[in-house]
N, C-alpha and C positions, 0 to 999 in steps of 0.2 A: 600292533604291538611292536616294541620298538626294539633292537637288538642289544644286545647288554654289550657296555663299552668292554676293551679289549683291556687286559691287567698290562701293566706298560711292564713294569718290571718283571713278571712273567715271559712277555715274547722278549725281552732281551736277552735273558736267560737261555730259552728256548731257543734264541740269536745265535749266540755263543756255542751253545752245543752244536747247533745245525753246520758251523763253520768248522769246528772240530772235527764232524763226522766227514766233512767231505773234502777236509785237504788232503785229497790223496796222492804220492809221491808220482803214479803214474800220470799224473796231469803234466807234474814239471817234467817227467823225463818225455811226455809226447813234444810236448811244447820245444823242447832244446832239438828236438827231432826234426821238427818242422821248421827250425831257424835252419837248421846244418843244413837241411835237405834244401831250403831257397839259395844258404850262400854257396853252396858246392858245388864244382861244372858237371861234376859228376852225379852219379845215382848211388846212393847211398846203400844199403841192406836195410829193408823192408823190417821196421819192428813190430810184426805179426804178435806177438803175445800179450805185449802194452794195449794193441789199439781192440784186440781179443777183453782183457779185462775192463776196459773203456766201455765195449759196447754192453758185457754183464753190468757193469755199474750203473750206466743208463737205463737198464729192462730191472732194477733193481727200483732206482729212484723213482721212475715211471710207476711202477706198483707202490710206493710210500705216498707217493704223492697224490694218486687217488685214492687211496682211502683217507687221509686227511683231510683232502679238501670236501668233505662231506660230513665231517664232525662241527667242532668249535670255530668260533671268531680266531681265535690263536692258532690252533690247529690249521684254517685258510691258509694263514698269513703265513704259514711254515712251508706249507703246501705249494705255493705260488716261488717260496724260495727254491724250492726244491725245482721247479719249472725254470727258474729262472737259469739255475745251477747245469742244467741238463741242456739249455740251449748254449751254453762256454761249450759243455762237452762234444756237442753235436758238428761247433762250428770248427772246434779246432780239430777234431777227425777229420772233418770235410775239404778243412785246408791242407791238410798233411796227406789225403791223398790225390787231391787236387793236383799239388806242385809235384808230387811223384809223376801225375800224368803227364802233365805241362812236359816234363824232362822225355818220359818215355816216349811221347808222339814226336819230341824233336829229335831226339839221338835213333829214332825205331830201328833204321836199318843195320847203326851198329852192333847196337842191344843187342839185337836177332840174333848176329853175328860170332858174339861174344860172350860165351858159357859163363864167365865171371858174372858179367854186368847181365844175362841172362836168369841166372840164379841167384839174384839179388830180387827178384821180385817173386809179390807174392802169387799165389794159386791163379787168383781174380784177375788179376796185374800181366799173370802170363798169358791167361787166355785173350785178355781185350788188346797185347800187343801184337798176338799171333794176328788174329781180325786185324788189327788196323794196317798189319803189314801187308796182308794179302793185298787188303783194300787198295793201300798205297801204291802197291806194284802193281795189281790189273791197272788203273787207273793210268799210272804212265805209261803203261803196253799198249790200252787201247788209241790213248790221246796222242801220244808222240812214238813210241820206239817199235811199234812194229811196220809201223813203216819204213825205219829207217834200216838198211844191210846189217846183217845178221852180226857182222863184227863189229855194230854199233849199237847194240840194244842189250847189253850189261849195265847193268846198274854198281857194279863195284872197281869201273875199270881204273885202272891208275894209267896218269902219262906222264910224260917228264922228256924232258929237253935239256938242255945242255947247262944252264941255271939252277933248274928244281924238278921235284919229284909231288906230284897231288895224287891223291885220289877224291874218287867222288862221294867216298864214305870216308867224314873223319870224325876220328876219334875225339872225346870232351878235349876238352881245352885247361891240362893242368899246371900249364904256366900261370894261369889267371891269378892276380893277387886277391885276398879276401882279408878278411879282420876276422882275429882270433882272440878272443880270453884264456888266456891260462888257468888250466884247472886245480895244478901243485908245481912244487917246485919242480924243478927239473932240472935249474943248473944250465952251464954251458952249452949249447946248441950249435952243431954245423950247419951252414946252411948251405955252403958250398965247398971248394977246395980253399980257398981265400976270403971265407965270411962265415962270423958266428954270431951267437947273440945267447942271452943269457935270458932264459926262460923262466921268470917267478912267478907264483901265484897271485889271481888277478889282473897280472900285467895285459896290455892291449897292444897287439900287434897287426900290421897289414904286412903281409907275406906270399909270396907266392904259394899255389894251395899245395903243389909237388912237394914243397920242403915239410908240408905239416902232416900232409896225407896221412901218413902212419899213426900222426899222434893222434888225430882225430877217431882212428880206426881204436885204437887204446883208450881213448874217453880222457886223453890227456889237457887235450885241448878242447876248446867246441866255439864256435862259427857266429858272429853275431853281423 
């Protein structure tokens, strides 16, 4: 017995709606998250609530979509969208906490270091940098510094000479330029004692990220 063909103008319908139901704004707001959070030196503040309702919308769609896919020919084909919808969801949480890691394993020691940039991450994010920090430092105690005198087995020492000043924890890098879109107007912009620029909506700038810092943090601007 053969399956009864699908109503075409039914699942488009059925299309439509399904496209309806699922643009939901916290997709764009993770997405501009996961730009800022690639193009910025820094670690950005953890948007725990968005990627919270992200994963309810998933454990939501996941129950639509099996019961659907156990009725109709149309119903399948809704079904599979519904799947289809849930692997965007799944990949863009997975890259937005990916490059959070990415940054947390390279900057660990400051992070640790730095209540700010410490309290930017989330519950998860805290415990697995605590672990990799530990890990990091036995590691270089066993392999190299406990052998070496006791006044040379700090991991944060600074030296400096007659030229300059290093340490061997440094901080991100907010000199770095990046490209920015403008979110509203905003008018005349300092960017230094002797440089401004005039910030419209839309407009596309590469800037160094210290001058935007703030406006980023105000949702003025955002990172592409």
């Amino acid at each position: 017995m053969t399956s009864p063909e699908p109503d075409i103008s039914s699942l488009l319908a059925e299309t439509q709606e399904f496209t309806e139901e699922t643009d939901n704004p916290d997709l764009h707001v993770l997405t501009q998250a996961w730009l800022n959070e690639k193009s910025a030196p820094e670690l950005l503040p953890f948007q725990g609530i968005i990627v919270e309702d992200l994963i309810e919308l998933l454990e939501s769609q996941a129950s639509i979509a099996n019961e659907l896919s156990t009725q109709n020919v149309n119903n399948a084909f809704i079904a599979m969208l519904y799947q289809t919808e849930m692997e965007r969801v799944k990949y863009l949480i997975r890259s937005y906490l990916r490059t959070r890691l990415s940054k947390i394993e390279k900057d660990i020691f400051y992070i640790m270091k730095n209540e700010e940039y410490a309290g930017r991450l989330s519950d998860a994010e805290l415990r697995y940098a605590q672990m990799y920090h530990d890990l990091l430092e036995s590691h270089f105690r066993k392999s190299c510094l406990d052998s070496l005198p006791a006044w040379m087995q700090r991991l944060d020492d600074r030296t400096s000479d007659l030229n300059r000043t290093s340490n061997m924890i440094n901080p991100p890098d907010l000199e770095r330029a990046v490209f920015c879109r403008v979110k509203e107007n905003i008018g005349e912009f300092q960017l230094s004692e002797n440089a401004s620029v005039v910030l419209d909506v839309n407009n596309i700038f590469i800037l160094r990220y210290c001058t935007i810092q703030n406006l980023l943090a105000e949702q003025k601007v955002e990172l592409i």
